[in-house]
MARNU-307403 format. One record per residue: chain; x, y, z of N, C-alpha, C in turn; residue in one letter. Coordinates in nm, 2 decimals, padded with zeros to 4 digits. Atoms other than C-alpha are relative to their C-alpha. Layout:
MARNU-307403
   chaine      n_x      n_y      n_z     ca_x     ca_y     ca_z      c_x      c_y      c_z   residu
        A        X        Y        Z        X        Y        Z        X        Y        Z        a
...
This chain:
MARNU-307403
   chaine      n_x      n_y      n_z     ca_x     ca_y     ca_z      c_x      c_y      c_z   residu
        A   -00.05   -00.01    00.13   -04.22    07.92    05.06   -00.08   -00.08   -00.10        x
        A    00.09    00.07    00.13   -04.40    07.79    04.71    00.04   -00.11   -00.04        x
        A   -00.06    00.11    00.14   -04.29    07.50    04.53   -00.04    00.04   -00.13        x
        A   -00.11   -00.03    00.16   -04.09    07.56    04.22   -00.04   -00.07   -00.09        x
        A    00.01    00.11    00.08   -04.30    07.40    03.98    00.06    00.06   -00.17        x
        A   -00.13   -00.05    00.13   -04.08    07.38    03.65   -00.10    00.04   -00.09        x
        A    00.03   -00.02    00.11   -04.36    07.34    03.40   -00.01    00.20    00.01        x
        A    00.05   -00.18    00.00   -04.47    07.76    03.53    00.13    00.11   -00.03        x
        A   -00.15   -00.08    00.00   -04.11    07.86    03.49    00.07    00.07   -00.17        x
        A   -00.03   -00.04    00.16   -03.99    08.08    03.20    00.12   -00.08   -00.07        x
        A   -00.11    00.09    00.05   -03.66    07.83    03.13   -00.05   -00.11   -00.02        x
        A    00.03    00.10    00.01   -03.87    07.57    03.14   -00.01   -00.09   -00.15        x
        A   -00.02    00.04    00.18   -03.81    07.33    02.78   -00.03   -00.12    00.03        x
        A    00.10    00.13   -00.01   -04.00    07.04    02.69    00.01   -00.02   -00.18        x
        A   -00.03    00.07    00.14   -03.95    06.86    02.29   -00.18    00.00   -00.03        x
        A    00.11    00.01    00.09   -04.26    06.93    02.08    00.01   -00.14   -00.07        x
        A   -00.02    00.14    00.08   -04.34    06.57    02.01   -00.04   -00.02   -00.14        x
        A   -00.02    00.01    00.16   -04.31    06.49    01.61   -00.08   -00.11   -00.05        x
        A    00.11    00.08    00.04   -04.61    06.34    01.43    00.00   -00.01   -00.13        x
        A   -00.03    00.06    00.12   -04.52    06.22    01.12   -00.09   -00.05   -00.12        x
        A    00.13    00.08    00.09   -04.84    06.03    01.05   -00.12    00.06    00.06        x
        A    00.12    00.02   -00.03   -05.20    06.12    01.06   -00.11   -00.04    00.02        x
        A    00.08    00.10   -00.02   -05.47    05.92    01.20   -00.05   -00.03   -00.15        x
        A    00.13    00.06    00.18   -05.71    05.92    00.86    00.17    00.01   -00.10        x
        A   -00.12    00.04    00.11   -05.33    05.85    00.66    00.02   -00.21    00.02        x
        A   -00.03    00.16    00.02   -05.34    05.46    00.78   -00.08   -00.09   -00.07        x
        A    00.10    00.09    00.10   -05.56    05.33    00.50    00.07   -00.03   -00.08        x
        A   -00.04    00.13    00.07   -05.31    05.14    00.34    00.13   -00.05    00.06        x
        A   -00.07    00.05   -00.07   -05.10    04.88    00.42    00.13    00.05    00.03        x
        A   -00.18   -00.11    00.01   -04.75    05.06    00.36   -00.01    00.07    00.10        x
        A    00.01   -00.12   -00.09   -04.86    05.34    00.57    00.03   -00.08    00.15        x
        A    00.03    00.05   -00.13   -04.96    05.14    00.85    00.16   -00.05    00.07        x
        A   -00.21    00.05   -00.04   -04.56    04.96    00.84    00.06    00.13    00.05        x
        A   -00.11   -00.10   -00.04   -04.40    05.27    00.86   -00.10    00.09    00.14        x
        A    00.02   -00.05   -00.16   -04.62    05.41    01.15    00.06   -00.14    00.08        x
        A   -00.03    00.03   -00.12   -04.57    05.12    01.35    00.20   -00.01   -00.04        x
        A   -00.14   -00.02    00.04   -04.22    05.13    01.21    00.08    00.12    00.14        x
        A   -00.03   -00.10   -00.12   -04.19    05.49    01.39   -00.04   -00.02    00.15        x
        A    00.04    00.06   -00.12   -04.38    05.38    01.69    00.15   -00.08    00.10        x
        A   -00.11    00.07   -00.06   -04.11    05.11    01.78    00.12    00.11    00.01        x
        A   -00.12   -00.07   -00.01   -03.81    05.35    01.71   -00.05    00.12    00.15        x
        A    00.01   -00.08   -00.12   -03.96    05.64    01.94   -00.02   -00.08    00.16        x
        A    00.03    00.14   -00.16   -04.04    05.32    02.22    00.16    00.04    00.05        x
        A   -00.16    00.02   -00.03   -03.69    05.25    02.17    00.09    00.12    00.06        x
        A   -00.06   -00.13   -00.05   -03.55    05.60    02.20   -00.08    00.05    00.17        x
        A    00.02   -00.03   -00.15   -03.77    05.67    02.55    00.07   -00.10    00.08        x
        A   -00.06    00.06   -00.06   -03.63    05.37    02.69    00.11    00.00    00.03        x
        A   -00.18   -00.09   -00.03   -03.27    05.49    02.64    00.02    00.11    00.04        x
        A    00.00   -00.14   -00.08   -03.33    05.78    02.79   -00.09   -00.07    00.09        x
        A    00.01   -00.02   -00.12   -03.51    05.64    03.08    00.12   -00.10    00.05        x
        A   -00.13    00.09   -00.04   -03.20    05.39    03.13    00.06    00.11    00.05        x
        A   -00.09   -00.09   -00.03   -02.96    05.71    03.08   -00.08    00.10    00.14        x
        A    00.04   -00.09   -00.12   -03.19    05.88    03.36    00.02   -00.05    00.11        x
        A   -00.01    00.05   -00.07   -03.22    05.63    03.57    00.13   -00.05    00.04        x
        A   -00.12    00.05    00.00   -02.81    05.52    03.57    00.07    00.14    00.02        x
        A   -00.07   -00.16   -00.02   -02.78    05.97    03.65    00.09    00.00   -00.10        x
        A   -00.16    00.02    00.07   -02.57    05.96    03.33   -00.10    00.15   -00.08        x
        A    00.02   -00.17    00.12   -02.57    06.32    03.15   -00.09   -00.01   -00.15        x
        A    00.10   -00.07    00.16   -02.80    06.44    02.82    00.11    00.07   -00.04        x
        A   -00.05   -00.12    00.12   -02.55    06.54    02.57   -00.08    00.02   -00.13        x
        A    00.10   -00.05    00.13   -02.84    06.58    02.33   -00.11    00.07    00.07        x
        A    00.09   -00.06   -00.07   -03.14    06.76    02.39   -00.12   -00.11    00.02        x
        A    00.11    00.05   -00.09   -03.38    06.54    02.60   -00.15    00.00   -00.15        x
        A    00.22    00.00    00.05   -03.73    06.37    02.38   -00.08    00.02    00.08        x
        A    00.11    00.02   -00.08   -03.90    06.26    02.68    00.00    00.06    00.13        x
        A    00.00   -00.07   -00.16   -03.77    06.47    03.00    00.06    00.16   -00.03        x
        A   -00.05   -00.11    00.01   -03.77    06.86    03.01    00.09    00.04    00.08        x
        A   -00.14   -00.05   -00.05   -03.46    07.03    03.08   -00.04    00.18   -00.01        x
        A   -00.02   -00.13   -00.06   -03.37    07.37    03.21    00.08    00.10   -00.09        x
        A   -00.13   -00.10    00.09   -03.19    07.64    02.97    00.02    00.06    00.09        x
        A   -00.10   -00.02   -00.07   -03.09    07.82    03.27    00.09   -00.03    00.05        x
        A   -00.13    00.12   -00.08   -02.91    07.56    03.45    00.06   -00.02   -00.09        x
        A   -00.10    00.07    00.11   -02.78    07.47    03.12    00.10    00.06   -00.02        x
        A   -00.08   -00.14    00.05   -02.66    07.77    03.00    00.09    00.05    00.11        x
        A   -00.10   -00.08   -00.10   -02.51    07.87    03.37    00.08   -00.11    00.04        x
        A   -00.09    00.10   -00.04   -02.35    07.54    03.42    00.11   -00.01   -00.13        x
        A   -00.08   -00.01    00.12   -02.23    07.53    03.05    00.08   -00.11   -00.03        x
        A   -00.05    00.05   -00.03   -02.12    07.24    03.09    00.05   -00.08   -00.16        x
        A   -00.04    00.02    00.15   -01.97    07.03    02.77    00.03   -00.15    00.04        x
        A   -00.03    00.17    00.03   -01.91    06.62    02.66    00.10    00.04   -00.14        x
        A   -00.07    00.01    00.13   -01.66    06.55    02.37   -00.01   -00.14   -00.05        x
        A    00.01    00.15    00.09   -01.73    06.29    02.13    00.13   -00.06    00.02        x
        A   -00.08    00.05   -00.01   -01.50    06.07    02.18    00.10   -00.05   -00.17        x
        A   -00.01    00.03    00.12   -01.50    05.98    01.82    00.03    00.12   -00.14        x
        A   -00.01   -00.13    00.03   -01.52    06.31    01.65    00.08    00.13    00.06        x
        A   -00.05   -00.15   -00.02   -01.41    06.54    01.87   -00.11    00.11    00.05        x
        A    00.06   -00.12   -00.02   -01.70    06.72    01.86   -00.06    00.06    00.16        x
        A    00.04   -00.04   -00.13   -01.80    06.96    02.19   -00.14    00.00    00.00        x
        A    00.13    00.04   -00.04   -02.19    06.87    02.29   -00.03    00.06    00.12        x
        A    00.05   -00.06   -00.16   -02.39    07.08    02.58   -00.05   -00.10    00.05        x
        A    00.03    00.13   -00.15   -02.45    06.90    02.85   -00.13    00.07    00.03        x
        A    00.12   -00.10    00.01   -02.84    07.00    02.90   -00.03   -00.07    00.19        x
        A    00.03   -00.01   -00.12   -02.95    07.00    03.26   -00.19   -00.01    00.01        x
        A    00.13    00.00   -00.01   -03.29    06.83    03.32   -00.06    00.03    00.12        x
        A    00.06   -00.06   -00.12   -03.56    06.98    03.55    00.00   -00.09    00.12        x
        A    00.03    00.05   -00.12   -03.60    06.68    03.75    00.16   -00.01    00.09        x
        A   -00.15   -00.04   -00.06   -03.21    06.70    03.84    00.01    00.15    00.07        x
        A   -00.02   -00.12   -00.02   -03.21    07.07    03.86   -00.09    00.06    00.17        x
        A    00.12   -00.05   -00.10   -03.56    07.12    04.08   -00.03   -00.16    00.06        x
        A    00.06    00.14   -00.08   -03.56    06.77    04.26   -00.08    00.02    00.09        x
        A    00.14    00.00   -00.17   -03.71    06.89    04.61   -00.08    00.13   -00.05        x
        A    00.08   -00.08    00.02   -03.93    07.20    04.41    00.05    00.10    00.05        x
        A   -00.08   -00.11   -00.10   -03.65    07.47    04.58    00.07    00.02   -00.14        x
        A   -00.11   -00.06    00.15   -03.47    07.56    04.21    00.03    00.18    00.05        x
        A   -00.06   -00.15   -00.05   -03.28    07.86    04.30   -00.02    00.12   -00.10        x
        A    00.02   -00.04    00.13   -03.31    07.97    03.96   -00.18    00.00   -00.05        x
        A    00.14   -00.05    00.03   -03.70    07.96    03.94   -00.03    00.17   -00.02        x
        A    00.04   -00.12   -00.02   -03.84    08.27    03.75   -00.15   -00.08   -00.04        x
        A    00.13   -00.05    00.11   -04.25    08.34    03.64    00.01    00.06   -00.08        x
């Protein structure tokens, strides 16, 4: 049998990373604060998400730094409630959860 590699998989989802700034934009000092401004914040944000990965604790948002699965998602369907709000949040199902040993039942090309 093949291994199930996720990136070749038609469910496969992955966060188009968000570039804000353009190299030839850091010629003045302002500029330069607010890139490394964003820098730190996106640091910050992968490191709570490798915590929450590493601790197996659920994605009720959609995943920056680890792709998740829309078929698992969608067939698990699963849901979080703000505790605060109220509001219902998809539970998103990431690949390395889903396809851990490369056997995803759900693998299409």
């Amino acid at each position: 049998m093949d291994i199930a590699i996720c990136r070749n998989c038609r469910h496969f989802r992955e966060r188009t990373p968000v570039k804000p700034f353009r190299h030839n934009d850091y010629h003045t000092p302002e500029i330069l604060e607010e890139v490394v401004k964003w820098e730190e914040e996106q640091n910050k944000k992968a490191l709570l998400e490798q915590q929450r990965f590493d601790r197996e604790e659920e994605f009720d948002y959609e995943p920056i730094n680890y792709p998740w699965c829309a078929r698992w998602t969608t067939k698990e369907n699963r849901r979080a409630i703000d505790p605060i709000s109220g509001e219902k949040r998809r539970i998103y199902i990431l690949c390395a959860r889903a396809n851990a040993n490369g056997d995803c039942t759900l693998f299409e090309e």
